[in-house]
C-alpha positions in Angstrom: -181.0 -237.2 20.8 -184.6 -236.1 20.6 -183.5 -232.6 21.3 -180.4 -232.5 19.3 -183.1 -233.5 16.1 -185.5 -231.2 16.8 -183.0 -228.5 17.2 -180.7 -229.1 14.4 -182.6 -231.4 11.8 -183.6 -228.4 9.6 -179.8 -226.9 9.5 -179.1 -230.2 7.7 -178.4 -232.5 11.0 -179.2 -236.4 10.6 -179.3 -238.1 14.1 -179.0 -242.1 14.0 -179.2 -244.0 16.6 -177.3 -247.0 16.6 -177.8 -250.0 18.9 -176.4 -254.3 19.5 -179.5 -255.0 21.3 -182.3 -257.3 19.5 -184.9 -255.6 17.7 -187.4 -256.9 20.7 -185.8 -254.9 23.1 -185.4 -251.7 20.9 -188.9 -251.7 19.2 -190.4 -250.8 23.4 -188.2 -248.6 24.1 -188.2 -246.3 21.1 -191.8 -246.3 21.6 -191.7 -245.8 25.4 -189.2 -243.0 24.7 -190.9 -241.5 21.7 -187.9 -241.2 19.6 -187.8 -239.0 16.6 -184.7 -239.7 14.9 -183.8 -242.6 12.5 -182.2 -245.6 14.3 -180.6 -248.9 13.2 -178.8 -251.6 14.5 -175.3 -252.3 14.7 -174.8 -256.2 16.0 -171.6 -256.7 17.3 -171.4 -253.1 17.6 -168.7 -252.7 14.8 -169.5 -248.9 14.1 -168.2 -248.4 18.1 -164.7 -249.8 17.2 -164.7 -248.1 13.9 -165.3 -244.5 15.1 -162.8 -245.3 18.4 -165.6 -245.4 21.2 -164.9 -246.8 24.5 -167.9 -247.2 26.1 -171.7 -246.6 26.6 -172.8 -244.0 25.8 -170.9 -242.6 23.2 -171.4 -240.6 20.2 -169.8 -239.8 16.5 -170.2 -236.8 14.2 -169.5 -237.4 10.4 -169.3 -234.5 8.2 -171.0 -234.5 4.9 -167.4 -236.4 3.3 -168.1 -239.2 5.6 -165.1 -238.0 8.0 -165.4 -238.8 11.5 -164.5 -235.0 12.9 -165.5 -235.6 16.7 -166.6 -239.0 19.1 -166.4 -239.3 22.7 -169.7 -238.8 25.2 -173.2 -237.3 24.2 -172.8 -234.9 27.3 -169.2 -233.3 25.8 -171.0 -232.7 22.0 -171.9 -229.0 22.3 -174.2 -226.9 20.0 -170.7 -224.9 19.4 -169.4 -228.2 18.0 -172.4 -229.3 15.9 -172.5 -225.6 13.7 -169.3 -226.0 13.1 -169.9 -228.6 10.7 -173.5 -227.9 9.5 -172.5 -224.3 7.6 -171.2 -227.0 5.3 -173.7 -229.3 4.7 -174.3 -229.8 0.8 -177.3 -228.0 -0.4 -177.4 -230.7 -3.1 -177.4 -234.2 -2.1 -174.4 -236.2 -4.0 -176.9 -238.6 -4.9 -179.3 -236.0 -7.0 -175.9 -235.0 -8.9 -175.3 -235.9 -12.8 -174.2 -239.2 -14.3 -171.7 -236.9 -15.3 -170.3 -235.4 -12.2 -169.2 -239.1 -11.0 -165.9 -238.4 -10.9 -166.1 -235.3 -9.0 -168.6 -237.2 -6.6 -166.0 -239.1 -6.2 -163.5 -236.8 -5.3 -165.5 -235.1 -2.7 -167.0 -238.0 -0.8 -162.9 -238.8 -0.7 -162.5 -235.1 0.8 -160.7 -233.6 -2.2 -163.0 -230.4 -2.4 -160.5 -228.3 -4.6 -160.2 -231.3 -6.9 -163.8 -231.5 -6.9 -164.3 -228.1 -8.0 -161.8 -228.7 -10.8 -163.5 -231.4 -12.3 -167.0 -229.6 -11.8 -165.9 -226.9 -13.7 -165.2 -229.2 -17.0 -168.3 -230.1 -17.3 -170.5 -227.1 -18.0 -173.7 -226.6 -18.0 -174.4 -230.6 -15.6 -171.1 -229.4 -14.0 -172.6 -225.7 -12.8 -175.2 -226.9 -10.0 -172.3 -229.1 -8.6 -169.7 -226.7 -9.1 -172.2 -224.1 -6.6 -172.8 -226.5 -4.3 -169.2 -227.2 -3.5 -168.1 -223.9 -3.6 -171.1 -223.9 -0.8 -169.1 -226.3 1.3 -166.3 -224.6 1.0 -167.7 -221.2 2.2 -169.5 -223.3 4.8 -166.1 -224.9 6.0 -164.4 -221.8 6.7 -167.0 -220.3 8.3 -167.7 -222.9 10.9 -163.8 -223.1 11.4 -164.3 -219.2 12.3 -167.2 -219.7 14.8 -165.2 -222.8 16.6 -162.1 -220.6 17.0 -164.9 -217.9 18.7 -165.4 -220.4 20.8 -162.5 -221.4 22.9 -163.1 -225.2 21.4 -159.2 -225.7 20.1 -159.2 -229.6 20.1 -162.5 -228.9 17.5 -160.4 -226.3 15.7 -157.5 -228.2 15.5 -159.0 -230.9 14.0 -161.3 -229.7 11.6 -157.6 -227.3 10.6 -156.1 -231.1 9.6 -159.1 -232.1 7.1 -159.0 -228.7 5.8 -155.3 -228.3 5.1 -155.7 -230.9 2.4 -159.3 -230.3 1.0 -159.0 -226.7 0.1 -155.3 -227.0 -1.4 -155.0 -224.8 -4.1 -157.9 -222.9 -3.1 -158.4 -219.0 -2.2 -160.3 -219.9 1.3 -156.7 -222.0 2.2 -155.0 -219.0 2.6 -157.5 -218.6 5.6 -157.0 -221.9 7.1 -153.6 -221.2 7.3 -153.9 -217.9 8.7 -156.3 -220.1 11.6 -153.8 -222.4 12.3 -151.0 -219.6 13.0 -153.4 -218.1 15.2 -154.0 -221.5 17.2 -149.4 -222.1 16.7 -148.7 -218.8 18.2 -151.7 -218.0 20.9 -150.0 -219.9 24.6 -152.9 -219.5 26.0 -154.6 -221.7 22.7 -152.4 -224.4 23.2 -152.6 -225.2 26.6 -156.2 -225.6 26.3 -155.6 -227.8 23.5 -152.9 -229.5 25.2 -155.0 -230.3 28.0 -157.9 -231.2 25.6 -156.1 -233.7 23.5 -155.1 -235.1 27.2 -158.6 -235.4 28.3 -159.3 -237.4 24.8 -156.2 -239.8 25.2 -157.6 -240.6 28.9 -161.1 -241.3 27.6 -160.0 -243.2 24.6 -160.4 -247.1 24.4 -161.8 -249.3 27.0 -161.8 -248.2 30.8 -161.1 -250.9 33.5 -163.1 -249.7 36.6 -159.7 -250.2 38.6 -158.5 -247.1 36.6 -161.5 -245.2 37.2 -160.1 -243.1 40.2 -156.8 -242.5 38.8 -158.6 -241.0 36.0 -160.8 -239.0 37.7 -158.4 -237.8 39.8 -156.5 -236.2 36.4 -159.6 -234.7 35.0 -160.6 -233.1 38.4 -157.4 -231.2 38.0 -157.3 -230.0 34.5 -161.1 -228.6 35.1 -159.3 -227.0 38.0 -156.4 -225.5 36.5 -157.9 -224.2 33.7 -161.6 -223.1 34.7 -164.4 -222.1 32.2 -162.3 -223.2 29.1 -163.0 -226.2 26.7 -160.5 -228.4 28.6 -162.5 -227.8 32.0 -166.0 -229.0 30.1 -164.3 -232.1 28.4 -163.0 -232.8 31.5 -165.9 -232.5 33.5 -167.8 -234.4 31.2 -165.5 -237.1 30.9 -166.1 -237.2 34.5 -170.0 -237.4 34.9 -169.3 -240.3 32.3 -166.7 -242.5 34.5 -168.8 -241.7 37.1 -171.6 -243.4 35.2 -169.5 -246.2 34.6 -169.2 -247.5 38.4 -173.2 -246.7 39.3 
């Protein structure tokens, strides 16, 4: 998590680390470990149910609307994964925006961009600093949706193509998304990596009884097989390395 910070922090990246342990245990070994990132605690561990995690470790990335767009295991969370939300990170924070703007604060934290826009536009001259920072996220969206397609990653693409549908409705930019998710409807080889990705996701999902372990295992060790140096091989292979983890 160190690394992830100090690689992404300045592109508008905020690691937290989140932990159920007391804060006697935590306080050594953030200092033994020299952690760099914020970190809180979570007792009871409600956030892990809340963003679907199954186990230890496990990690969540929320876009700047608050939307969980990926979870699973620390080891499957690739760089590719990461810039293809931060393009949209808000230049403005919502919380240095206008009394005025509340409305379309409101809007966006909901994921209603286009709306957003609408009602930054009404407002004039408090309205044109919001207005520019949206339009921002929206030229940030598409273009990390364009990088993620570069790269293979179709489970990514496909769902960051399902917020996007309905936050740039009525938007210019939506005529891309669309044009993305043709690409992704019509490419065979696209959706069979996908297929297999979504797979690898259900399999990982929810909690893991060690007696299903192998069974598992044995799946994922043949998707990485059939489809070699793809997307679906990595997930696999990662969710893999994190069973095996599991029975250590």
């Amino acid at each position: 998590m160190n690394e992830l910070h100090t690689k992404f922090a300045s592109e508008g990246l905020s690691v937290v680390g989140v932990t159920g342990e007391t804060q006697a245990l935590t306080e050594p070994w953030i200092e033994k470990h020299g952690a760099k990132y914020a970190y809180g605690y979570d007792k009871g561990m409600k956030l892990m149910s809340k963003v679907g995690a199954g186990g230890y470790p496990s990690a969540a990335l929320i876009d700047e609307n608050g939307v969980l767009v990926w979870q699973g295991n620390p080891g499957a969370l690739t760089d590719d994964i990461i810039r293809g939300v931060l393009p949209a990170a808000l230049d403005l924070p919502v919380w240095e925006w206008p009394e005025s703007a509340a409305k379309a604060r409101k809007l966006f934290v909901k994921g209603h961009i286009a709306k957003a826009l609408e009602e930054a536009a009404k407002l004039g001259e408090d309205g044109a600093i919001v207005h520019t920072a949206l339009q921002g996220v929206v030229t940030g969206k598409v273009a990390g949706l364009e990088a993620l397609m570069k790269t293979g990653d179709w489970l990514a693409v496909d769902d960051r193509l399902e917020l996007l549908d309905d936050a740039l409705d009525g938007l210019p930019e939506h005529d891309q998304v669309e044009a993305a998710a043709d690409i992704l409807k019509k490419d065979k080889v696209a959706q069979e990596i996908l297929d297999a990705q979504k797979k690898v996701r259900k399999m990982l999902s929810g909690k893991i009884k060690k007696g299903q372990i192998p069974g598992i295992q044995k799946k994922l060790e043949k998707i990485a097989s059939d489809l070699p140096r793809t997307a679906a091989a990595r997930d696999a292979e990662n969710g893999i390395r994190a069973l095996r983890s599991k029975v250590r």
